[in-house]
N, C-alpha and C positions, 0 to 999 in steps of 0.2 A: 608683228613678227612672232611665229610661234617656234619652239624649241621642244626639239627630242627630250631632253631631260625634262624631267615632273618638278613641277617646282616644289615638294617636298624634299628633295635630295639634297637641296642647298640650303636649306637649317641643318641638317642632319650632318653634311662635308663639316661643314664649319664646326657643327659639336665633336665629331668623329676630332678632327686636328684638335682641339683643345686636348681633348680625353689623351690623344696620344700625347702630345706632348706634358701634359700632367704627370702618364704613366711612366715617360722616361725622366723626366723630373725627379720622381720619385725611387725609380729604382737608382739611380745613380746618389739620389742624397743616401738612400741603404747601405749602398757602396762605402760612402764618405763616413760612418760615421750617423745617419741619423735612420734608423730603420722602422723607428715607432712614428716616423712625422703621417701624414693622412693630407688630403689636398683642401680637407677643411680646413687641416690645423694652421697653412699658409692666409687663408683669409682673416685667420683669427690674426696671428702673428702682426699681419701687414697693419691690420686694427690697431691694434694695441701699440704698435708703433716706438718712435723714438722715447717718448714723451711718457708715455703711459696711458692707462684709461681707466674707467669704472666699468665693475658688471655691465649697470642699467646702461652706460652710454656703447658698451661694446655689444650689449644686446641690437640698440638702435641702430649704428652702424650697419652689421651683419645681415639685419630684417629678422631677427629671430626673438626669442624672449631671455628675460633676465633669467631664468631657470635655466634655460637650453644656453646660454650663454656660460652660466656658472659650472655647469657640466665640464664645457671644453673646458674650461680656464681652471678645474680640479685634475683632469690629463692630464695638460700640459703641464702644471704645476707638479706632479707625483713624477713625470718626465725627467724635471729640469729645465722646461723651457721659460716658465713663468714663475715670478713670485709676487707673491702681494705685499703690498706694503701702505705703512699709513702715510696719507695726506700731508705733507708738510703743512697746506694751511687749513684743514677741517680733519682731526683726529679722528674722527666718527666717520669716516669716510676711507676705504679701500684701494688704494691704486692698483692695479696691476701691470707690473712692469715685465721686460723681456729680459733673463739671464743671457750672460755671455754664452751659454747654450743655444739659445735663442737667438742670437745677433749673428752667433755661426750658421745657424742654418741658416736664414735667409738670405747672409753672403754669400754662402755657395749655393744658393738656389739661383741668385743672381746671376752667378759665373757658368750657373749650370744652363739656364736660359740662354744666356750667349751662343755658348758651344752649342746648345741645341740650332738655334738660330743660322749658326755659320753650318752647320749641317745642311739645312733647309736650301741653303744661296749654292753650297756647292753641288747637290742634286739638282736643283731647279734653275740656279741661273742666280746671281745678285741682283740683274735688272729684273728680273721676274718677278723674284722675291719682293723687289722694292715698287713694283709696279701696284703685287697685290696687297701688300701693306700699306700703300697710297689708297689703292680702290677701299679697303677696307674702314680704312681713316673717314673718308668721302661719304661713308654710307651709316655710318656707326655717328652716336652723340661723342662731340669735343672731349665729354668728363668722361676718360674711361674707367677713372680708378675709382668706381664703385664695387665696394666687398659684400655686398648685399646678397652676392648670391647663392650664399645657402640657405636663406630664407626665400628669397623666392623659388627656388625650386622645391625646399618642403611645401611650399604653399600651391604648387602646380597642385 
């Protein structure tokens, strides 16, 4: 069965809605309170996590290198969103951890996700929406929370 549409348009849909909602993502964290954040600096964030992490291991996460990793995490550090700190159990080692800076934004990126979302259900429909977030689920691998992808796209 063939179809009007080129099937180039449907990578392109799907990246188109990310980017938008990225961009309103973003202009509303601006709004809030966070006007220096970037949509890398959410993968970095999500990275680095509760817990903390290293350069090397935040590099590995991301797909990118421990330089280009050390980069964001001087940003975001001169920011306020991150600070380093030593290893409770290896001294010689760096953790980087999220300031209460840091834990704000991505709460209200969270909240902000939402309200985007509930946008989406009241334009489109909630069963629509829930139909193409099922279809999408169906088609896409189990593990979504891979932050890998700023590395793989410098790598395109």
């Amino acid at each position: 069965m063939s179809s009007d549409t080129p099937g180039f348009e449907l990578p392109l849909r799907l990246l188109l809605a990310f980017r938008t909602l990225i961009e309103e993502l973003h202009a509303e964290l601006a709004r809030q309170g966070h006007p220096e954040l970037r949509p890398n600096h959410g993968f970095v964030m999500q990275a680095i996590g509760t817990r903390g992490t290293t350069a090397v291991d935040l590099g590995r996460t991301l797909g990118v290198s421990k330089q280009a990793a050390g980069k964001t995490i001087e940003t975001l550090e001169r920011a306020g969103y991150v600070e380093r700190t030593r290893d409770d159990f290896d001294t010689r080692r760096k953790i980087v951890r999220l300031t209460p800076l840091g834990v704000d934004a991505l709460d209200r990126s969270a909240r902000i996700f939402d309200d985007l979302r509930a946008r989406w259900a009241a334009e489109l429909g909630e069963d629509r929406l829930r139909a193409l977030e099922s279809d999408l689920r169906r088609m896409t691998p189990a593990n979504m929370w891979r932050l890998d992808t700023p590395g793989w796209f410098a790598g395109l």
